[in-house]
C-alpha positions as CSV (number, residue, x, y, z in Angstrom):
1,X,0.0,0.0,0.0
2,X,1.0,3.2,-0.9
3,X,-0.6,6.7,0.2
4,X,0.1,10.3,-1.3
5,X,-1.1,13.2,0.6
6,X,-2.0,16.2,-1.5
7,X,-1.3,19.2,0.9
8,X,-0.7,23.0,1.5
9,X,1.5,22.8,5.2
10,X,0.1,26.6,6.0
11,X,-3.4,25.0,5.9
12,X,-4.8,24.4,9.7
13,X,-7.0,21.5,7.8
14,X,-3.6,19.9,6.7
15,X,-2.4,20.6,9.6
16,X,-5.0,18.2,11.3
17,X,-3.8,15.6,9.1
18,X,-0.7,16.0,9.4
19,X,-0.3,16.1,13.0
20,X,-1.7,12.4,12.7
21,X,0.6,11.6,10.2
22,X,3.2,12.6,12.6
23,X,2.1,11.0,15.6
24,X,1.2,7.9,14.2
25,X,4.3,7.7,12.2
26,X,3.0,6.9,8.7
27,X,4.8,6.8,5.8
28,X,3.2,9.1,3.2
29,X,4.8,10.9,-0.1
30,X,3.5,14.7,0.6
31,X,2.1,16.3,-2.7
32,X,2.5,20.0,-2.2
33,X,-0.8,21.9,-3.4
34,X,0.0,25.9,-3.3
35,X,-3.2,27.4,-2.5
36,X,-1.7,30.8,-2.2
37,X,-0.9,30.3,-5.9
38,X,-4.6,28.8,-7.2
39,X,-3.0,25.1,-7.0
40,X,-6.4,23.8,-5.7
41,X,-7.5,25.0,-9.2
42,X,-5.4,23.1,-11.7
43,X,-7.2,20.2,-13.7
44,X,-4.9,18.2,-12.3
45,X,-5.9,18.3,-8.9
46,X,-9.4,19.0,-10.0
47,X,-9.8,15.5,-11.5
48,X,-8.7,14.0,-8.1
49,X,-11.3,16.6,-5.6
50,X,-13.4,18.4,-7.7
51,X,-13.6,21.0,-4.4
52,X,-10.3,22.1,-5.3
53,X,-9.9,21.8,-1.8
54,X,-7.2,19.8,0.6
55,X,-6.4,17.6,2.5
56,X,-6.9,14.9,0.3
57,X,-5.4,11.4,0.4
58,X,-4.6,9.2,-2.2
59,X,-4.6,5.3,-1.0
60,X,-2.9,2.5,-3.4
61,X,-4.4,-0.4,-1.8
62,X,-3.7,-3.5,-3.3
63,X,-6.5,-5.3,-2.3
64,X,-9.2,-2.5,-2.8
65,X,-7.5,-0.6,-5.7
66,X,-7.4,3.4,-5.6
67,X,-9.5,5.0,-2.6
68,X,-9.5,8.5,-2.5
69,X,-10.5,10.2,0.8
70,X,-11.0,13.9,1.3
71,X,-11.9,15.9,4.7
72,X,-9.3,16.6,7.5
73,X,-11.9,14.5,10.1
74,X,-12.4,11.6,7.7
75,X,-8.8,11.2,7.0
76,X,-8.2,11.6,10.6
77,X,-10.5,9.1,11.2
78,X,-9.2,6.8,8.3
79,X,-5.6,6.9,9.6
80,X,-6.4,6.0,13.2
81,X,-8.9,3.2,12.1
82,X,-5.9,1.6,9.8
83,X,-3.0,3.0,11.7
84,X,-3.1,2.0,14.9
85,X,-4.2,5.0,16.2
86,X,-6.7,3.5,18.9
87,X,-5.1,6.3,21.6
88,X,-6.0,8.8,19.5
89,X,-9.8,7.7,19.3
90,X,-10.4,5.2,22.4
91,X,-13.4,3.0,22.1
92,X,-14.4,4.1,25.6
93,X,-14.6,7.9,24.5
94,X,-15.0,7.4,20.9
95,X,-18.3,9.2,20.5
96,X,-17.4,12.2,23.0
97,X,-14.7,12.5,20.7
98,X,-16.7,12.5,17.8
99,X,-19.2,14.7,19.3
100,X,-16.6,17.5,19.6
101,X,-15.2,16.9,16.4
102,X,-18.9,17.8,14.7
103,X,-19.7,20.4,16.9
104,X,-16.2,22.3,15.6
105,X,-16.8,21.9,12.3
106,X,-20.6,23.6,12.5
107,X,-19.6,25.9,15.3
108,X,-16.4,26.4,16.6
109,X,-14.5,26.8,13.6
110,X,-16.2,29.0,11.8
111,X,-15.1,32.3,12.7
112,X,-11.4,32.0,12.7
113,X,-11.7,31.4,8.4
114,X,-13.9,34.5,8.0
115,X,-11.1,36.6,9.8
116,X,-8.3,35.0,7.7
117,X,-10.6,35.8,4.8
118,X,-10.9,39.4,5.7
119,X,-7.8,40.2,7.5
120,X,-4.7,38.3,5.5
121,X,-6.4,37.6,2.2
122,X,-8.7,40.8,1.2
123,X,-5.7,42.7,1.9
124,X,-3.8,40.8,0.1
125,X,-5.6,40.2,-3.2
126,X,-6.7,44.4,-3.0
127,X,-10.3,43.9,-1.8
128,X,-11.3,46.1,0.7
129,X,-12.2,44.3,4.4
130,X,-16.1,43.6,4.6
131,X,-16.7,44.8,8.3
132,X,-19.9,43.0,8.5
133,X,-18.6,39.4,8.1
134,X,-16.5,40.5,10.5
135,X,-19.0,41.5,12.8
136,X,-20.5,38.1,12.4
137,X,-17.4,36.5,13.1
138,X,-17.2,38.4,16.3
139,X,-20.4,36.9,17.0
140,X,-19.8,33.1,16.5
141,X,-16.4,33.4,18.6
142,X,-17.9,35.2,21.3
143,X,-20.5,32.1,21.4
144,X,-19.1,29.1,21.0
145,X,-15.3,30.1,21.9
146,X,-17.1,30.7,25.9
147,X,-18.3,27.2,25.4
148,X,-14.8,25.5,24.7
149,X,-13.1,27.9,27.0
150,X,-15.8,27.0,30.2
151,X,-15.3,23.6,28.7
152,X,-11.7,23.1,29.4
153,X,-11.4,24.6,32.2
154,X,-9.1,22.7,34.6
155,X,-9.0,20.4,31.7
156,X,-5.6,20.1,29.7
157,X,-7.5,17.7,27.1
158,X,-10.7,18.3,25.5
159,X,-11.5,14.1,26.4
160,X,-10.1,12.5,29.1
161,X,-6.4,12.8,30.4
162,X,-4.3,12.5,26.8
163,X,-4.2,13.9,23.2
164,X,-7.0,12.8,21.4
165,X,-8.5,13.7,17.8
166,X,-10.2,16.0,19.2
167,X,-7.7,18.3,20.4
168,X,-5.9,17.8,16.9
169,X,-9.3,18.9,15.1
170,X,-10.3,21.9,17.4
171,X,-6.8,23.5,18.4
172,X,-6.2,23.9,14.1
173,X,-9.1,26.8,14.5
174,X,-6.1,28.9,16.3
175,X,-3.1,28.2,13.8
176,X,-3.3,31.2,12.3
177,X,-3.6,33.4,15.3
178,X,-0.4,35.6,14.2
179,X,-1.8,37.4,11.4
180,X,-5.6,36.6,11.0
181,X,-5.9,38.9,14.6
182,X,-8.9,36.3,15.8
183,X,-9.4,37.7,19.5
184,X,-8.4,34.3,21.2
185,X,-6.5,35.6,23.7
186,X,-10.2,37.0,26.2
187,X,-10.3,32.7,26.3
188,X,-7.7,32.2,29.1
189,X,-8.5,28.2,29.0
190,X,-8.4,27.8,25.4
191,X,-4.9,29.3,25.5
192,X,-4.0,27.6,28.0
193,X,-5.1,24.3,26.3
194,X,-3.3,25.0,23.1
195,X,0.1,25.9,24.7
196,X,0.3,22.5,26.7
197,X,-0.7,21.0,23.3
198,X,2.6,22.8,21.7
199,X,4.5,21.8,25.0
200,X,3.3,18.6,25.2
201,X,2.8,16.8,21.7
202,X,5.8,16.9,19.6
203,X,3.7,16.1,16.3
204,X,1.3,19.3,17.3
205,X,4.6,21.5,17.9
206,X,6.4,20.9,14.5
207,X,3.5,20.7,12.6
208,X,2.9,24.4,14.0
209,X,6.4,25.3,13.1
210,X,6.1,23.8,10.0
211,X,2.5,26.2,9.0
212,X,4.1,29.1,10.5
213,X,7.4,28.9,8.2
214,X,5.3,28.2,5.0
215,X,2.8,31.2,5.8
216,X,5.5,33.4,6.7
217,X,7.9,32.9,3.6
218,X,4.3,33.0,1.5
219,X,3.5,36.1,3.3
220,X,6.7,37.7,2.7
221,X,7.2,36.8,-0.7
222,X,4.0,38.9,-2.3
């Protein structure tokens, strides 16, 4: 078997991926989609997700033939359920972990891309920043970042006492923090949660210094 694992590293949603990647130790060959540069929008990558969107994985299985799987949480989901990645999603907490996992991709992350949107790439492409979606933003955060933040209070995991996927999938949301401006820093647990992550899981930690390196040089170079 053989997997290729189309990705931009300055995504938070490759991130995700990649941080399981990392921790399970898996051997992939990376397939580096520029976003910054429209890559999600060549034919080529069309043909294989017609989103024009990654993470996507590529899967040469033997047995099954080609399997093509995109979605940070499925892949996530896919790697641990072929990988050995039982810690990461325990039987015993599985649908806690699950539950989190849904409720941050219909709640909790989806301010932090409207700020990116309007902060790092308006600016960038010479639109002018729409202060309504930001206002909206403003809104989500305020709602469901008090419900993480009361959640994980005196917790340093979002389930039970060690890195799960659900600390991989809702921790992305804040990878950007340096120049999308999202106001994390009024949630004192979440911050607090997300540094022991950095401190604590070595796949969380480089895959942070990895995004941070890629947006940075991107950033730089337009």
């Amino acid at each position: 078997m053989s997997i290729k694992f189309y990705a931009d590293p300055g995504s938070g949603s490759c991130r995700r991926v990649s941080a399981v990647i990392n921790y399970l130790n898996i051997d992939v060959e990376e397939v580096f989609i520029d976003l910054l540069a429209g890559g999600g929008q060549q034919p080529d990558f069309l043909a294989i997700n017609p989103t024009g969107m990654v993470p996507v994985l590529v899967i040469d299985d033997f047995e099954q033939g080609e399997i093509i799987l995109s979605e940070a949480a499925a892949i996530m989901l896919y790697l641990c359920e072929n990988y050995r990645g039982s810690k990461l999603i325990p039987n015993d907490s599985r649908m806690q972990i699950l539950q989190w996992m849904f409720w941050g991709a219909e709640h909790f992350r989806q301010a932090p891309p409207i700020y990116f949107e309007e902060n790092v790439v308006a600016p960038l492409i010479g639109n002018q920043v729409n202060e309504s979606r930001l206002l909206e933003a403003e809104r989500l955060l305020e709602r469901h970042g008090n419900i993480l933040n009361a959640h994980l209070k005196n917790r340093k995991f979002v389930v039970g006492d060690h890195v799960t996927l659900a600390d991989f999938d809702l921790a992305a949301a804040l990878s950007q923090i340096p120049r999308s401006g999202v106001p994390f820093a009024r949630f004192e647990h979440i911050i607090a949660w997300e540094k022991n992550l950095d401190k604590s899981v070595s796949a969380w930690r480089s895959t942070g210094e990895r995004l941070q390196q890629r947006m940075n040089a991107a950033l730089n170079t337009n």
